[in-house]
C-alpha positions in Angstrom: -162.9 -122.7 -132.2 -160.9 -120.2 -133.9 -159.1 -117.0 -131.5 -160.0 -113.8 -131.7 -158.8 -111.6 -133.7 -156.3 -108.7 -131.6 -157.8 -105.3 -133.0 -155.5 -103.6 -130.4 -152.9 -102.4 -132.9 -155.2 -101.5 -135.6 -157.5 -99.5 -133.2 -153.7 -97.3 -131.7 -153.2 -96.5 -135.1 -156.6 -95.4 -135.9 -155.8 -93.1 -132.6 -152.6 -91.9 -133.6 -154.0 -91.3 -137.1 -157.0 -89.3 -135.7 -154.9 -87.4 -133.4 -153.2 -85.7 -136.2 -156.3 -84.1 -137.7 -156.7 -81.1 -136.9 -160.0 -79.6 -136.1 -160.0 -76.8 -139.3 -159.3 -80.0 -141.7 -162.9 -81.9 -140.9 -164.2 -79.7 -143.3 -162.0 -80.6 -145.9 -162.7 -82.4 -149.0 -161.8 -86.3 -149.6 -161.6 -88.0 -152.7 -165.1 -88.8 -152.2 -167.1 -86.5 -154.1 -169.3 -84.1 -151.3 -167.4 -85.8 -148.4 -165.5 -84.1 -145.7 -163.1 -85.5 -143.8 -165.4 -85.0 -141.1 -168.0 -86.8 -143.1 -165.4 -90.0 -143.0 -164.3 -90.3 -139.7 -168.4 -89.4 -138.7 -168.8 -93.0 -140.6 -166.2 -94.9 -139.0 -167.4 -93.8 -135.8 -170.6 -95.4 -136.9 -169.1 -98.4 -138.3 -167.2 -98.8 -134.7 -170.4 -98.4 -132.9 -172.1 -100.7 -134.7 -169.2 -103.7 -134.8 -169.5 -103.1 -130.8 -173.0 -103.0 -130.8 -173.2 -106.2 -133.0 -170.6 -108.2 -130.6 -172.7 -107.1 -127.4 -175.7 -108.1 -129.2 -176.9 -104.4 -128.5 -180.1 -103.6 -130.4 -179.1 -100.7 -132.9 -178.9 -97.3 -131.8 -179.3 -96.0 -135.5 -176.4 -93.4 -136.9 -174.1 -91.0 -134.7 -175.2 -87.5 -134.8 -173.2 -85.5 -138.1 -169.9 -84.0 -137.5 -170.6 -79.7 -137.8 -169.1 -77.7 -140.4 -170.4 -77.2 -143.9 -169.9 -80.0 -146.5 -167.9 -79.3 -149.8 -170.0 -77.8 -152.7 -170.7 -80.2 -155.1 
């Protein structure tokens, strides 16, 4: 049996990362075309939930309400 793998450091920089956004940049553009920053971190909070869901065996509780704020034009 293999261990498990420690998220814990990866998951305190994800926090100190997200700390530093401040709420008037979730509207702001990424590299992605017509996605916000708020778009992004509105998928990785998804992709979270889900990993948890997956490794409680949760049944799915489909995609996290979107972030507000307009999206880019494009």
């Amino acid at each position: 049996m293999t261990a498990p793998v420690d998220l814990e450091p990866a998951a305190a920089r994800l926090a100190r990362l997200l700390d530093g956004i401040p709420d008037d940049r979730l509207t702001a553009p990424t590299p992605c075309a017509r996605t916000t920053v708020g778009d992004l971190l509105n998928h990785l909070l998804g992709l979270a939930e889900a990993f948890r869901g997956a490794a409680e065996k949760a049944p799915d509780p489909g995609p996290p309400p979107p972030v507000p704020g307009p999206s880019p034009p494009g």
